[in-house]
VEXDREN-2710 file (C-alpha; in Angstrom, 1 decimal):
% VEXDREN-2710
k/r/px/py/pz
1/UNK/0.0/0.0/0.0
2/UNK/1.7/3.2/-0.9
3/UNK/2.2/5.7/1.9
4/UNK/0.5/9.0/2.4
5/UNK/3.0/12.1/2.6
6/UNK/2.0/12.6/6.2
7/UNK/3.2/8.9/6.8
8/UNK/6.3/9.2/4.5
9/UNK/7.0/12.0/6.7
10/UNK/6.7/10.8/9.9
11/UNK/9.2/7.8/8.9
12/UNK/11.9/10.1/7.8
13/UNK/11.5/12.0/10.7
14/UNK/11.8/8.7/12.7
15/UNK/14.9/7.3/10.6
16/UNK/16.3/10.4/11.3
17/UNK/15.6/10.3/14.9
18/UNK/17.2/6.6/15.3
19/UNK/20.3/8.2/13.2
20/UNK/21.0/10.7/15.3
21/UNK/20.4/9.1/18.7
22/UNK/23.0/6.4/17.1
23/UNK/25.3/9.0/16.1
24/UNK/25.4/10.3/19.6
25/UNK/25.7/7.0/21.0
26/UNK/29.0/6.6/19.4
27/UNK/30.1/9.5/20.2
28/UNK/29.8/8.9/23.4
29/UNK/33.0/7.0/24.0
30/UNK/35.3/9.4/22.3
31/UNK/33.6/12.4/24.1
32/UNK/34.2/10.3/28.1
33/UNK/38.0/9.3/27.1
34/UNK/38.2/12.8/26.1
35/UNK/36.7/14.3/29.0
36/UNK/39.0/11.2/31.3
37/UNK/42.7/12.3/29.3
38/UNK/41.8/16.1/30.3
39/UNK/40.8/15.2/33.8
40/UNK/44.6/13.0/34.5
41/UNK/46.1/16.2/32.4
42/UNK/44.5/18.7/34.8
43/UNK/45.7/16.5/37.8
44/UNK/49.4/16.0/36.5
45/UNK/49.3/20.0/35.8
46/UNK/48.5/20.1/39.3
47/UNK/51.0/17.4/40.7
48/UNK/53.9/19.1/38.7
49/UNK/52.8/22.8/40.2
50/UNK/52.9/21.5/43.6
51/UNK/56.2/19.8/43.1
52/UNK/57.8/23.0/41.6
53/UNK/55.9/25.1/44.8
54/UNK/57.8/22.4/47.2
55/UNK/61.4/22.6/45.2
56/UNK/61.2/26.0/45.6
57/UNK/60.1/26.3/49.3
58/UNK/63.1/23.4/49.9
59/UNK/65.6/25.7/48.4
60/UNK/64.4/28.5/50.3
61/UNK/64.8/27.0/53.2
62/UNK/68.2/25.9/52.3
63/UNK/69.4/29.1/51.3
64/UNK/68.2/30.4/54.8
65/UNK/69.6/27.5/57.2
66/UNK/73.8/28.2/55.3
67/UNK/73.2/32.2/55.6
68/UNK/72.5/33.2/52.1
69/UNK/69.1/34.1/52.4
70/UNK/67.5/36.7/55.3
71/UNK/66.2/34.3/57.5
72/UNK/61.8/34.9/57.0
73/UNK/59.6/32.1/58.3
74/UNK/56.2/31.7/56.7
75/UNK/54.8/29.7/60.3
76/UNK/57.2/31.5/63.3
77/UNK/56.9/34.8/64.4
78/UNK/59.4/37.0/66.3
79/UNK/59.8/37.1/69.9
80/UNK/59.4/40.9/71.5
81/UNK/62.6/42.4/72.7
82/UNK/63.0/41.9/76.5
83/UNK/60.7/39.2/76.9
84/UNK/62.3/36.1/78.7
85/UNK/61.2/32.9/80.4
86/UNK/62.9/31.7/83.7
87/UNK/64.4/28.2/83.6
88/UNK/63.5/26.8/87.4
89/UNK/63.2/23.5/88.2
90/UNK/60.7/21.6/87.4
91/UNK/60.1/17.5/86.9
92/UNK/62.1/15.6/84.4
93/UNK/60.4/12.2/83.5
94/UNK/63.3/10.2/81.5
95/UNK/61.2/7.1/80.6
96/UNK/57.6/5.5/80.6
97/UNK/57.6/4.3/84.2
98/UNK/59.7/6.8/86.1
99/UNK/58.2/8.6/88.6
100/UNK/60.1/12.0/87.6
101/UNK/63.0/13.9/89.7
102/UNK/63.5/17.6/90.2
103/UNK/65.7/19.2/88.3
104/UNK/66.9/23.0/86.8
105/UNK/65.7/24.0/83.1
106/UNK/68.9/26.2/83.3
107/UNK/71.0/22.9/83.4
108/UNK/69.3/21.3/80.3
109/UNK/70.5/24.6/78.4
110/UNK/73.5/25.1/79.8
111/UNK/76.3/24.8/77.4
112/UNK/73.8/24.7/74.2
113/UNK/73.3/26.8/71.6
114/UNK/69.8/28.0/72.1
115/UNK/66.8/25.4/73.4
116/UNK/63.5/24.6/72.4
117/UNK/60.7/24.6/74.5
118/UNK/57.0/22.9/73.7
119/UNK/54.3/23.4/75.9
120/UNK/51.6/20.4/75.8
121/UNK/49.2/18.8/77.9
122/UNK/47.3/15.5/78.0
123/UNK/44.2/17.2/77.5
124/UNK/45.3/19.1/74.3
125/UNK/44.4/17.0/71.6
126/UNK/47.1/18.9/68.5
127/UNK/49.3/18.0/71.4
128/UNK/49.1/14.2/71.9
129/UNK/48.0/13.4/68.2
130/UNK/50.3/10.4/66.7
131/UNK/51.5/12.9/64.4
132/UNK/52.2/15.1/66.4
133/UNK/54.6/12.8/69.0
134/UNK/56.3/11.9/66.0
135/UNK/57.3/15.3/64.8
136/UNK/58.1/16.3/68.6
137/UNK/60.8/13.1/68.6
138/UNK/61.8/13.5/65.8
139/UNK/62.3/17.5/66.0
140/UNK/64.5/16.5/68.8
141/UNK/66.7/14.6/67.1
142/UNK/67.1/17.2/64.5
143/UNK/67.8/19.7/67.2
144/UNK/70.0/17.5/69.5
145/UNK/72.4/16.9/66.3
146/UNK/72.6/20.9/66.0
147/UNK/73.7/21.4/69.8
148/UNK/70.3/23.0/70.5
149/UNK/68.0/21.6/73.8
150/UNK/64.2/20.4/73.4
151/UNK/62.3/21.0/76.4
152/UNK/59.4/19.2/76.1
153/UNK/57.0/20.3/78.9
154/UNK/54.0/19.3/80.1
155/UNK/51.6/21.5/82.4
156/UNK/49.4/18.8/83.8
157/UNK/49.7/17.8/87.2
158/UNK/52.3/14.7/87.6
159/UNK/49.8/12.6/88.9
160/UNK/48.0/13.0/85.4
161/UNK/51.1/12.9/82.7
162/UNK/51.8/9.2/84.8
163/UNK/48.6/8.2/85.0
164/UNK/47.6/9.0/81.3
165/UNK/47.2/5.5/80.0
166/UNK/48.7/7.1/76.8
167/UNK/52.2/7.7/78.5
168/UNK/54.2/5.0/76.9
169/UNK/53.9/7.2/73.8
170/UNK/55.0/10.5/75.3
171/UNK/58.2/11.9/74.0
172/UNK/61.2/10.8/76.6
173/UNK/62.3/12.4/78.3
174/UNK/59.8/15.4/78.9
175/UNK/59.5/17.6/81.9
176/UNK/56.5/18.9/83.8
177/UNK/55.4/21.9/85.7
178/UNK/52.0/22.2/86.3
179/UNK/50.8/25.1/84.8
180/UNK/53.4/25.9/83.7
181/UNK/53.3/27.9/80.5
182/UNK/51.0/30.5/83.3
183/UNK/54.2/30.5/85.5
184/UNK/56.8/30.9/83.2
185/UNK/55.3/32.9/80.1
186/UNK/56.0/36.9/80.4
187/UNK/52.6/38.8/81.5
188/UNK/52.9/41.1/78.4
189/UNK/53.3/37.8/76.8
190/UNK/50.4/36.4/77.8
191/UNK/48.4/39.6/77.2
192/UNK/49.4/39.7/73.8
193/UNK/48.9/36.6/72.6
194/UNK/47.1/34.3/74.9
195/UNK/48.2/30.3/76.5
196/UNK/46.7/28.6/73.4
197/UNK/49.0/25.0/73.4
198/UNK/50.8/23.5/71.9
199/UNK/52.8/26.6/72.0
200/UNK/56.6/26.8/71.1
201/UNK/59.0/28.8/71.5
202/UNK/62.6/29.3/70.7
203/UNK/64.5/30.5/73.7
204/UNK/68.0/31.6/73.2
205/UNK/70.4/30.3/76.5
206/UNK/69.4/32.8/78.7
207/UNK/65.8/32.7/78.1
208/UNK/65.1/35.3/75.9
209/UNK/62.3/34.3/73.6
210/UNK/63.6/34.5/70.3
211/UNK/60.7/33.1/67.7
212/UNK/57.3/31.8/68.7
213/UNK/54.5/29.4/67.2
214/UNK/51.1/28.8/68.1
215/UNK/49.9/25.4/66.5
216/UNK/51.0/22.3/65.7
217/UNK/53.9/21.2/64.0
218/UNK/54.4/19.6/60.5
219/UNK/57.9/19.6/58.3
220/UNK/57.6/23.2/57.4
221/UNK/57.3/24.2/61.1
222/UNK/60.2/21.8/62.2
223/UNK/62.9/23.2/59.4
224/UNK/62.1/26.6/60.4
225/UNK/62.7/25.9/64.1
226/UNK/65.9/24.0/63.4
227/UNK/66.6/27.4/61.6
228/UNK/66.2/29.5/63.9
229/UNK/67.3/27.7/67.0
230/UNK/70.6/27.1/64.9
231/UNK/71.3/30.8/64.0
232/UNK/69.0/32.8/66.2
233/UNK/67.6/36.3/65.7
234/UNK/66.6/38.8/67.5
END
C-alpha cells in the first residue's frame, strides 16, 4: 500500500531520529575518554605545580639555614625584645615508668646553643595526636644533632602525665610543671597573645624568647625551628 505524505514524513523523521540518537551514541565514547585524558592532564598539571611550589620552598629553606638568604619564616613569628622565660626547676620524667626527679631547666640549656621549649598537655588534643609525638621526637633529634636543647613540657599535674594511659607514647624524656606555661610565660606575653597549646618557642640560652609558634607542628614548622634555634635572631 503506498504511503501518504504525512506517513512518509513521519518515517523520515523517525529514521532520522534513530540516526542521530545512534550517532550520539557513538560519540559517546570518544567524548568520556576525552573528558577522562583532560581530567589526569589537569591533575598532572596540578601534581607538577605542587612539586615546583615544594622545590622551591626546599631551596628557600636551604638558602636560609647556610646564611644566604635573610632568615623569614612563613609559620614563626618574632619574639618581643626583653621578653624572657625563667628556667627553674621543674620535673624531668626520663622514661615510661619513672616517677620524675626535680631538676633546673637552666641545666638542660647550659652549654647549648639556644633550646626549644614545647608546651603540651594530655588534655590538648594537637598536642598528643600520633603525628604530632612523632614530629616532637623527631624535632629532637634534629635539634640535638645541632647542639640546641628540646624541652618538652608538660603543664598537667604529675599525677596526670603518669597516669595517662597514653604515657608510653610521650616523647622521653619530657619535663612537667603544672601550669606551667601560666608560671613561666611573660605577662605582656600572655596579654598579647594568649596560652593557646601546643605553644613553642625558641629560647635563646638565657631565656630570651627568640621566635614563637602557636599550633602544631608539620615539616615546614620543624625546618624553620631548626633554623632558627641554629642561627637565632633577635
Amino acid at each position: 500500500m503506498p504511503l501518504s505524505r504525512r506517513a512518509f514524513g513521519g518515517s523520515l523523521l523517525g529514521s532520522a531520529t534513530l540516526l542521530s540518537t545512534a550517532t550520539a551514541r557513538a560519540d559517546e565514547p570518544e567524548t568520556s575518554a576525552l573528558d577522562e585524558a583532560r581530567r589526569k592532564a589537569d591533575a598532572l598539571e596540578a601534581r607538577v605545580a605542587a612539586l615546583e611550589a615544594d622545590a622551591r620552598d626546599r631551596e628557600s629553606l636551604l638558602a636560609m639555614a647556610v646564611g644566604a638568604a635573610p632568615f623569614k619564616p612563613k609559620t614563626l613569628t618574632p619574639g618581643t625584645a626583653g621578653e624572657r622565660l625563667p628556667l627553674p626547676s621543674a620535673t624531668r620524667v626520663s622514661a615510661p615508668g619513672d616517677r620524675g626527679r626535680k631538676a633546673k631547666l637552666a641545666d638542660a640549656v647550659s652549654g647549648r646553643s639556644a633550646a626549644v621549649l614545647v608546651f603540651w598537655a594530655t588534655w590538648c588534643k594537637p598536642c598528643t595526636s600520633d603525628a604530632e609525638l612523632k614530629h616532637v621526637k623527631d624535632l629532637a633529634g634534629r635539634l640535638d644533632a645541632r647542639n640546641v636543647a628540646l624541652l618538652n613540657l608538660s603543664t598537667d599535674a604529675l599525677p596526670t602525665v603518669l597516669a595517662d594511659p597514653r604515657a608510653p607514647t610521650w616523647v622521653y624524656p619530657y619535663w612537667q610543671l603544672e601550669d606551667g606555661h601560666i608560671e613561666l610565660l611573660p605577662r605582656s606575653f600572655i596579654e598579647r597573645r594568649g596560652m593557646g597549646l601546643p605553644l613553642i618557642l625558641v629560647l635563646a640560652p638565657d631565656g630570651a624568647i627568640q621566635w614563637v609558634r602557636d599550633g602544631a607542628l608539620d615539616e615546614r614548622v620543624m625546618a624553620e625551628l631548626v633554623i632558627a634555634a641554629t642561627a637565632p635572631r633577635a
